[in-house]
DOBA-96113 format. One record per residue: y, x negated, z of N, C-alpha, C in turn. Coordinates in steps of 0.2 Angstrom, whole numbers, plus 5000, padded with zeros to 4 digits. Atoms other than C-alpha are relative to their C-alpha. Layout:
N
YXZYXZYXZ ...
end
This chain:
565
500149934998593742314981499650005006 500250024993593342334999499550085001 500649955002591542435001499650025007 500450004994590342495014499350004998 500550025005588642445013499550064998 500449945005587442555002499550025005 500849954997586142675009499649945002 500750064999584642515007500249965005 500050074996585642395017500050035009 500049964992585342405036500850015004 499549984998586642485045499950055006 500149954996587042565061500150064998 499949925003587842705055499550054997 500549975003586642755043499349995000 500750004999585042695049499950005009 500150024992584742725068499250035001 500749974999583242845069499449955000 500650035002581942755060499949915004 500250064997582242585066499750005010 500150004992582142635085499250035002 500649965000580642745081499549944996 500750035003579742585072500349925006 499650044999580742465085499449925004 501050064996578942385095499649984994 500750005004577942395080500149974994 499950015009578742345063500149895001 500050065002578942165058500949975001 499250005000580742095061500249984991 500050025010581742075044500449935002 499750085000582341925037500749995003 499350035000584041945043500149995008 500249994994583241965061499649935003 500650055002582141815057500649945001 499450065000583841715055500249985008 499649984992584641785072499449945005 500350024994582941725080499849925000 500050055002583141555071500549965003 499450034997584841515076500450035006 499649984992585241615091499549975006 500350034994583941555102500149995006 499750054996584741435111500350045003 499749954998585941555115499650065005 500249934996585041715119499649985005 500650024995583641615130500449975008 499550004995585241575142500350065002 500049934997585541735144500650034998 499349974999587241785134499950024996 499949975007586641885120500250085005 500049954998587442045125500350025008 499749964992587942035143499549985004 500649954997586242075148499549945000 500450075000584841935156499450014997 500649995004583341915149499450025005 500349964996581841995156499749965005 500550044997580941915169499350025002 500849985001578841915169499850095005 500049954995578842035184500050085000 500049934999579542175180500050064995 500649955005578442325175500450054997 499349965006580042425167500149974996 499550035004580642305157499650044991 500149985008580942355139499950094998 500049935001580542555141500450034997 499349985003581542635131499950075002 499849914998582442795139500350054997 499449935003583242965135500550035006 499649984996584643015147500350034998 499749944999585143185145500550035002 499649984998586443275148500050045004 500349964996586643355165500250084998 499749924998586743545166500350005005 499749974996588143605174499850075003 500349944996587543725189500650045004 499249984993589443735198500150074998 499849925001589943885187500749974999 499050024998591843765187499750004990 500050015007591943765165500549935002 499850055001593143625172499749945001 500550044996591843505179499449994995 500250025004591043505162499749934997 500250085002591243335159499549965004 500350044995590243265172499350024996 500850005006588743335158499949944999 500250035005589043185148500349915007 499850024994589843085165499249955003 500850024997588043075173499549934996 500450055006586942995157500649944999 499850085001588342865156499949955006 500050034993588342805173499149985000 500850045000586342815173499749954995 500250025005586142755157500449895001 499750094997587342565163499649985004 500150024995586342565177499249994998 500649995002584642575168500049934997 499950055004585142445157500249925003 499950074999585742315169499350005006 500750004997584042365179499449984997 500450045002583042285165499550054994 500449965007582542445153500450014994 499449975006583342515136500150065000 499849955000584142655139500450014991 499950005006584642745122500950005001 499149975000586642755118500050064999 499849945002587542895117499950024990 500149995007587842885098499250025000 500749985004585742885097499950065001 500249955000585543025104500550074995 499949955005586743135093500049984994 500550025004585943045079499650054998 500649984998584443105083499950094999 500049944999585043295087500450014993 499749985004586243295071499150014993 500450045004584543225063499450074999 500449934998583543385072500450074996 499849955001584743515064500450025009 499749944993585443535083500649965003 499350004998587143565090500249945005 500150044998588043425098499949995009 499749964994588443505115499150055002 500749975001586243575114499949985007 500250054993585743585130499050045000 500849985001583643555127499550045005 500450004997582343635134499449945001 500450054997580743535141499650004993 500150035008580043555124500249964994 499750035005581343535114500349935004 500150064998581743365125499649964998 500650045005580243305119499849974994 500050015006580343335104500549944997 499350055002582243245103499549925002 500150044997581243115115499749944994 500650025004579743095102500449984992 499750035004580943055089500349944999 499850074998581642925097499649955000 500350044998580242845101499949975009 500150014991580542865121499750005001 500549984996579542825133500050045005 499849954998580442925145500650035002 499449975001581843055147500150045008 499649994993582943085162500250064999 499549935000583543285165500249995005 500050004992584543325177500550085000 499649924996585943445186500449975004 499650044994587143445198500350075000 499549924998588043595208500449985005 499550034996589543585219500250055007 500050004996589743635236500850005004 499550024996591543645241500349954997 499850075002592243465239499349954999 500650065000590443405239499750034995 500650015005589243365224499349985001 500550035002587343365221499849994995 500250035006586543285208499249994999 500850015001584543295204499849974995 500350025009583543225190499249995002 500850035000581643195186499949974993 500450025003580743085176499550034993 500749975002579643155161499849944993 500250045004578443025155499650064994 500249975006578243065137499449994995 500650015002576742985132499350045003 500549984994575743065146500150085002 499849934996576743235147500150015005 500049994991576943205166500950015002 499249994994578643255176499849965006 499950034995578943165189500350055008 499749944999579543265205500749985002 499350005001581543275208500149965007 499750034996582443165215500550025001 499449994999584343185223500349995005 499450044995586043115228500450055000 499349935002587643215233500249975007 499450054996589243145243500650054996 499249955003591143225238500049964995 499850015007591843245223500349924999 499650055002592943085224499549955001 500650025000591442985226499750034995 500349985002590743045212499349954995 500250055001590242875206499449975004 500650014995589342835220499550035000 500649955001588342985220499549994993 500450015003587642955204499749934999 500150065000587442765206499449985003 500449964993586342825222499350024996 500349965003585442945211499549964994 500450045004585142795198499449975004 500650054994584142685212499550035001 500449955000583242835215499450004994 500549995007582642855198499849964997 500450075001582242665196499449985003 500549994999581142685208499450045000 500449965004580242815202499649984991 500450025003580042725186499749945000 500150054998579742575192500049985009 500250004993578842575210500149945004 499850084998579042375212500649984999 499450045001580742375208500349995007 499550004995581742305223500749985001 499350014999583642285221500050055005 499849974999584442355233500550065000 499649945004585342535233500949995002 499250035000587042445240500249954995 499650045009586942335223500250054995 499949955006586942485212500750055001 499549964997588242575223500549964996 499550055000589242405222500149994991 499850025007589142405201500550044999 499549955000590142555201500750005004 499350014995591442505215500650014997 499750015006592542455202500350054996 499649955005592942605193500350075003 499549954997594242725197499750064995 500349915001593642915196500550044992 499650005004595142965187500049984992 500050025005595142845174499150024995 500749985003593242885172500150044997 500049955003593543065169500649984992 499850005005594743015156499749994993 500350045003593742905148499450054997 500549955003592243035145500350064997 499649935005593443185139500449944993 499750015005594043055126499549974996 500350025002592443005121499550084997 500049925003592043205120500350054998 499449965003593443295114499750004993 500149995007593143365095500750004998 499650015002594843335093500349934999 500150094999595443155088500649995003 499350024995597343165094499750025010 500250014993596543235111499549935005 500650054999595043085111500649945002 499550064998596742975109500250015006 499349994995597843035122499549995006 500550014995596143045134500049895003 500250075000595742865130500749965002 499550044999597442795132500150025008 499749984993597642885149499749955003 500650034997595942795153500249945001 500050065001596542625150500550005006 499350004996598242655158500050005007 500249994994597342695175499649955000 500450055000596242565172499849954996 499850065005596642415163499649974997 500350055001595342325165499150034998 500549945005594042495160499849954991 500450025006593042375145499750074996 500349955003592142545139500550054996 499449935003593842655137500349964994 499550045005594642505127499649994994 500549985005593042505116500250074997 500149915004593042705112500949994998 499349985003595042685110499949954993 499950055007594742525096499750034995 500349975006593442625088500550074997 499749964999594642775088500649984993 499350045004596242675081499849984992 500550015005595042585070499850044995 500249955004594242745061500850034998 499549995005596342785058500349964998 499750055004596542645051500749975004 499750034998597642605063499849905003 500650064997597042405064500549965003 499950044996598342315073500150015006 500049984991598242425088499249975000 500750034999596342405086499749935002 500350064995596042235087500449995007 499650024993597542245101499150025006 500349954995596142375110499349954999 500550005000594642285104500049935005 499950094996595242105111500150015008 500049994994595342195128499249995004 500649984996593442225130499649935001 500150074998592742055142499350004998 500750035003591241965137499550035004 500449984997590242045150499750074997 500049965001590342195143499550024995 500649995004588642275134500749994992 499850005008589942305116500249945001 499450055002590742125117500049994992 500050035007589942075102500250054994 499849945003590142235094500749994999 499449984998591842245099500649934997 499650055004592342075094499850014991 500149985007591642125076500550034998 499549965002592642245075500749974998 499450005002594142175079500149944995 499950075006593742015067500050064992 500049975006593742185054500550025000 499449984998595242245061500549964997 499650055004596242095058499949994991 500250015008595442065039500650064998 499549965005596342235035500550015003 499250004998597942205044500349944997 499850055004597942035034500049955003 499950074994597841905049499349985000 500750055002596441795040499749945005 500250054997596541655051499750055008 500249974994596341755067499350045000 500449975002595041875059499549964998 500550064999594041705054499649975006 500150024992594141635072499450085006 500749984997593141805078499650004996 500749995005591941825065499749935001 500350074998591641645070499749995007 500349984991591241675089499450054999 500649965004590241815084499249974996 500550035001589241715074499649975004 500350044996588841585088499550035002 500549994996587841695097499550064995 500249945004587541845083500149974991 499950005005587341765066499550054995 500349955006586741925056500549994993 499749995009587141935037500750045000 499549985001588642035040500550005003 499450044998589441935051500349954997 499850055008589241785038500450014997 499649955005589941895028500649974999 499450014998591541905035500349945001 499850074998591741765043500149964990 499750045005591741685023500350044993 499549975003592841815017500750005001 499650014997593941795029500349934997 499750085002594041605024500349994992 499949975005594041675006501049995000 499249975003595741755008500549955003 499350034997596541625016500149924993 499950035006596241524998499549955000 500550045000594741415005499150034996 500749975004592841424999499750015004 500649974996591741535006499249985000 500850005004590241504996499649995004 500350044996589241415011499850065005 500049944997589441565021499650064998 500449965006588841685007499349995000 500550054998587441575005499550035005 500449964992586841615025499950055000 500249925001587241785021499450044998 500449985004586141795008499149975004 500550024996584641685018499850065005 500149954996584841815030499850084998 500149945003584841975020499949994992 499950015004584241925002500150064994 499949955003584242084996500650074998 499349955000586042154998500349974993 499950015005586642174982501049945001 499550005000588542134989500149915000 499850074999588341954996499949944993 500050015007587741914979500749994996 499350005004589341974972500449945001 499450054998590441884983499649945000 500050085000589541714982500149994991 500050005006589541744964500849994998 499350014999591541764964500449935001 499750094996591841594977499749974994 500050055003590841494965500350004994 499749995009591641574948500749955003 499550044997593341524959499949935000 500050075000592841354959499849954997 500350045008592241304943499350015000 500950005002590341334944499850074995 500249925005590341464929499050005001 500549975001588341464928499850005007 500449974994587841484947500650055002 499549935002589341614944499550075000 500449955003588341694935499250025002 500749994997586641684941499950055007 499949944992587241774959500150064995 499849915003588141924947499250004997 500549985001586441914940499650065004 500349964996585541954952500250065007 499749935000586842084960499850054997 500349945003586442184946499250014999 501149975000584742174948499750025005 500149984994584642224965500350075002 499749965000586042344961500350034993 499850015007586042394944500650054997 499249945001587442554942500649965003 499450034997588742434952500549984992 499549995006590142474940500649915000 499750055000591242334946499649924998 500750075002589742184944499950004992 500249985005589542254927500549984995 499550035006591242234919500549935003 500150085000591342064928499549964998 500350055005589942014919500149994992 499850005009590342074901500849935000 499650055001591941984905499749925001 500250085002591341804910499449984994 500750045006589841814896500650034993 499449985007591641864883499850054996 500149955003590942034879500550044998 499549965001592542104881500449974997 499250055004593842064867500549995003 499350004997595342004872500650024997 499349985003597042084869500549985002 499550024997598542014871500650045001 499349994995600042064882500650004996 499350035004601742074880500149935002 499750065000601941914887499549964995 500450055001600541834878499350005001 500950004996599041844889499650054997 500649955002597441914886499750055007 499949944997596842064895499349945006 500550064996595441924904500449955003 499650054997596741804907500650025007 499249984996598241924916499250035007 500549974993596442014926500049985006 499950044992596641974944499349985002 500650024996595241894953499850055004 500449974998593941994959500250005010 500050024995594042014978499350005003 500450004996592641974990499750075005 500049914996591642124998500049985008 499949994993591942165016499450045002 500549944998590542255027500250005004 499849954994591042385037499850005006 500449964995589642415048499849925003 500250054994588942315063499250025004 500849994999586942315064499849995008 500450014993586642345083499650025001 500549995000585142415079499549925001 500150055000584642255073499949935004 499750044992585542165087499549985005 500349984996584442255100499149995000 500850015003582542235090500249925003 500050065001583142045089499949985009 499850004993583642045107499250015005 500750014998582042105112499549964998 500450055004580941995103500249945006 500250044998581741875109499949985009 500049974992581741935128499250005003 500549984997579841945128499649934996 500050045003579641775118500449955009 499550064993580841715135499350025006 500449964992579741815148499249965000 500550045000578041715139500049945002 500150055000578641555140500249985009 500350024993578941575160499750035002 500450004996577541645162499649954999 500250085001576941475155500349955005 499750074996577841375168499550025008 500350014995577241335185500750075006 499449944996578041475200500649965000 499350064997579341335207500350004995 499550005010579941305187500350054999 499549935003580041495184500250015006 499549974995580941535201500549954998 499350035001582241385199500250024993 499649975006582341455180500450065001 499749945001582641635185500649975005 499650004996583741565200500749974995 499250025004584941485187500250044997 499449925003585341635177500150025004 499749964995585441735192500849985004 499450004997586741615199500750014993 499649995003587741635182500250065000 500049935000587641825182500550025006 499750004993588241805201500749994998 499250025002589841705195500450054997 499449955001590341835184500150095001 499949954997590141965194499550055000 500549955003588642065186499449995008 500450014993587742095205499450054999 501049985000586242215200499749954995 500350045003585742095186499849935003 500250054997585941935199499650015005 500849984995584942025212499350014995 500750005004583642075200499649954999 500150055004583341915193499849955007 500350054994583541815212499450035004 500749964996582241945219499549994994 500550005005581041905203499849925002 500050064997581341715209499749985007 500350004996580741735227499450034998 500749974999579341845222499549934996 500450045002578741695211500149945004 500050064994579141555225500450025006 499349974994579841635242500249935004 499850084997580041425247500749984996 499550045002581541405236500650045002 499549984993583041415248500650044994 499549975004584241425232499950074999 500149935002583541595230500150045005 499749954994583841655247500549985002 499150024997585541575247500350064994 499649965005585941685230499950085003 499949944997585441825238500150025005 499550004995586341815253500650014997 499549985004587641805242500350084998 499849925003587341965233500150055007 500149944995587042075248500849985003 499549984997588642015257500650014994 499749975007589642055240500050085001 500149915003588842235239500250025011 499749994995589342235260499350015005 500749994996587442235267500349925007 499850074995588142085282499350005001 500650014995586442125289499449944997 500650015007585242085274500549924997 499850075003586441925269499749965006 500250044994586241855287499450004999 501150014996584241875288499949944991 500250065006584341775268500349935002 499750064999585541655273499549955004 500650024995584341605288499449974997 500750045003582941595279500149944997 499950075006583741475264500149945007 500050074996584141375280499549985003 500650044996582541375289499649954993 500350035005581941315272500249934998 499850055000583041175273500850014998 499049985001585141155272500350004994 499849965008585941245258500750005002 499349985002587841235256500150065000 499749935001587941415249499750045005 500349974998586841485262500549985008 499550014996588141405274500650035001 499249985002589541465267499850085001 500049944997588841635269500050025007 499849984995588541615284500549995004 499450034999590241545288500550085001 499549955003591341695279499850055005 500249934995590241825290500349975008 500150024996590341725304501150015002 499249975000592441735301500150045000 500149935001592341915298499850045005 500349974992591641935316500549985003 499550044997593041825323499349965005 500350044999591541715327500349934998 499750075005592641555324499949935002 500250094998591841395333499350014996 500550005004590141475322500349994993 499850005007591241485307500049954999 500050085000591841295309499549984998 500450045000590341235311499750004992 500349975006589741325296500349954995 499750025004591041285285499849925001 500050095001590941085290499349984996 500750025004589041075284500050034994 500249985006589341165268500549934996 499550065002590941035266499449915000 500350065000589740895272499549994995 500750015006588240945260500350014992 499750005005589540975246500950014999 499350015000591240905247500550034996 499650005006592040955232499950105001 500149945000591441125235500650075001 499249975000593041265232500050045006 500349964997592141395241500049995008 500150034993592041285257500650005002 499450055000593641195255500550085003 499749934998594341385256500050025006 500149994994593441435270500449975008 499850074993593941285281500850035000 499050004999595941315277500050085005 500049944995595441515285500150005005 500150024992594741445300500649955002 499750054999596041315300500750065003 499549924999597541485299499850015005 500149954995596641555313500049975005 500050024996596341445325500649915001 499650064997597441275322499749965000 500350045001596241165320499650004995 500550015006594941095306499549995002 500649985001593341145304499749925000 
end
């Protein structure tokens, strides 16, 4: 019998309020105790989530926000969407700026939770109130009216411990641009919450470059439609425009997923890249998706990835359920489950099952024990225990058998849900656990610390999270060159020439940097500057042979002018 977990057990679905409202203050649980046992390693590298871990610096980190939906002021009923539009774009950009913006889901949580409509648009009070629910520190309003082909967009700040508004800030550029404009309006409103923040506003512009307008607009009318064939047809448009859109192939997995359609699901779920805030989510799923389309071995393999970095009790779970149906023994997995949540009546069950399956009748029994004593009405727990202690007489079949002997084995329980409340507490913890121990390190330690995550962030492509991080690095040692070589990088990425040239310079007055050469190589070709490019190019070659980045450049210059660098 395949189950969802009970009211007690943690869940997102059915617990979001209270954990976010007790999320600084309450004690982690044991199955958050495990994650911070065995994910460490992990998360202190920076891949739990996507997302880097904080650095000492900066005076945002961790705030958790309310981002609002904006009021439409155009008077167009068509330009609606750009409501829920606004808070997702702000809300990505808060989150890779180094605060916690709330999800979407928390917020109609919260207003389901209030008695108020989905579509509610709060007052300054009732904001508050939704805020103070949540546990926010501060909540984003805004707006936007249109002008022709052109868009503005405002917002302010209102800290909610203080009662203070902030005063309005605002971007506004054409409609097709719409992305821009809010990205603009993000930076804006970063530094309103955080006065010291210094990324620049061509990095934030630059996180959003990437996403086609169209395919956006799809993507939020199918994550708002109260119709689900309309939600599908939105979200597939979304995908279709834009293949490589992670967030619309998320909302379409969850989509297919709730119809039980599960081997489009995992198709939709296995699209979203590891960079992506839902990876881990997303790959959950789809190790759920597989389970009930019957593809054990593949549905194994994620719920085993998932673990590595995410071992919560109900990925274990899976993961030796999985191994379960493919005729192997789980128990050992169950076990972990259990260490990590000893109080779910289910993992009990199913270790109880594995070891019946393998001849251990009395630690069989001792698990359904304490199943029903965790969970005492569990009707299926109760007439598998009558039958293993022979309470039930047996009656014979027409072939023969006894009604205990033809009984199919019991199956293993599944759990549905995916604790990213859990996730997010664990994640913090250990995020300020990471930010203490380089505040314990010497400057030079913690800038070449942060400068190494930064350059991983850079690789794969997350450019406000790799500036944040090389700009936290210079501000604890502005002598380390690698830090002004990583951001030269970002700035000529986000298209700043000016601002990478003056970093480049530095890392080399500081002494000679390959990567700081090779930036300024590429700029230097980009000018048709090409007896400076050469040179460029030869000293990043001479200081790192093997270098791909170099080796590239040089073949450039070589195309243009006929000779080698």
């Amino acid at each position: 019998m395949e189950i969802t977990r009970t009211p007690g057990a943690s869940s997102y679905n059915q617990d979001v309020v209270q954990p976010l409202k007790s999320f600084r203050r309450r004690k982690p649980q044991q199955g958050v105790l495990l994650f911070l046992c065995l994910g460490l390693l992990c998360i202190l590298c920076g891949r739990a989530a996507g997302q880097p871990a904080a650095e000492v610096s900066s005076a945002g980190h961790g705030r958790i926000l309310l981002v609002l939906p904006f009021d439409n002021r155009s008077t167009q009923p068509s330009l609606e969407w750009i409501r829920e539009a606004a808070p997702d774009i702000l809300s990505s950009r808060f989150a890779s700026a180094g605060f916690a913006p709330m999800r979407r889901e928390d917020r109609l949580y919260a207003l389901d939770h209030l008695g108020l409509p989905e579509g509610f648009q709060p007052s300054r009070a009732s904001a508050l109130k939704l805020a103070q629910t949540l546990d926010a520190d501060s909540i984003v309003v805004g707006s936007f009216e249109t002008h022709g082909n052109l868009i503005e967009a405002q917002a302010e700040v209102v800290d909610v411990p203080d009662l203070r508004m902030s005063g309005a800030v605002s971007s506004s550029g054409e409609m097709r641009n719409l992305v821009d404009v809010i990205d603009s309006l993000a930076w804006k409103l970063t530094g309103v919450l955080d006065p010291g923040f210094s990324v620049s506003e061509e990095t934030f512009v630059a996180a959003g470059r990437g996403l086609r307008l169209d395919a956006f607009e799809q993507y939020i009318r199918g994550i708002t439609e109260p119709d689900q064939a309309e939600r599908l047809h939105h979200l597939e448009s979304a995908v279709k425009l834009s293949p490589d859109f992670g967030r619309a192939w998320m909302a379409l997995g969850r989509e297919e997923y709730a119809g039980a359609q599960y081997e489009q699901a995992a198709a939709a779920f296995a699209k979203v890249g590891r960079d992506d805030p839902d990876a881990l989510e997303a790959a959950f799923y789809r190790g759920l998706s597989l389970l009930f389309s019957g593809n054990y071995p593949q549905a194994e393999e994620a719920f085993t990835a998932v673990a590595r970095e995410l071992p919560l009790a109900e990925v274990l779970n899976n993961e030796g359920v999985a191994i379960s149906r493919q005729g192997h023994d789980g128990s050992a997995l169950f076990l972990k489950a259990i260490g990590a949540d000893p109080n779910a009546a289910d993992y009990h069950f199913n270790r109880a099952v594995s070891l019946k399956r393998k001849g251990d009748s009395a630690g069989a029994e001792a698990e359904l024990a304490q199943c029903l004593r965790l969970r005492p009405n569990d009707s299926e727990a109760q007439g598998l225990d009558r039958a293993w202690k022979g309470k039930i007489a047996p009656a014979a079949g027409a072939d023969g058998a006894t009604d205990e002997e033809s009984r199919p084995d019991p199956l293993e329980r599944i759990v549905r849900t995916f604790d990213a409340v859990a996730f997010r507490q664990a994640a913090q913890v250990m995020d300020e656990m990471e930010a203490a121990r380089l505040a314990a390190l010497s400057p030079h330690d913690r800038a070449q610390r942060l400068s190494t995550r930064a350059k991983d962030y850079l690789d794969r492509g997350l450019l406000l999270e790799s500036e944040r991080l090389y700009r936290s690095a210079v501000n604890a040692d502005d002598k380390l060159a690698d830090a002004h070589a990583g951001l030269a990088e970002v700035q000529e990425r986000t298209g700043d020439a000016a601002g990478a040239r003056k970093e480049a310079q530095t890392a080399l007055e500081l002494g000679p940097n390959a990567g700081a050469y090779l930036v300024m190589g590429r700029l230097d070709l980009a000018a048709n500057h090409l007896d400076d490019a050469g040179r460029e190019a030869g000293e990043a070659l001479r200081l790192d042979p093997g270098n791909k980045g170099a080796q590239d450049l040089s073949r450039q210059i070589e195309a243009r002018t006929g000779q080698k660098p």
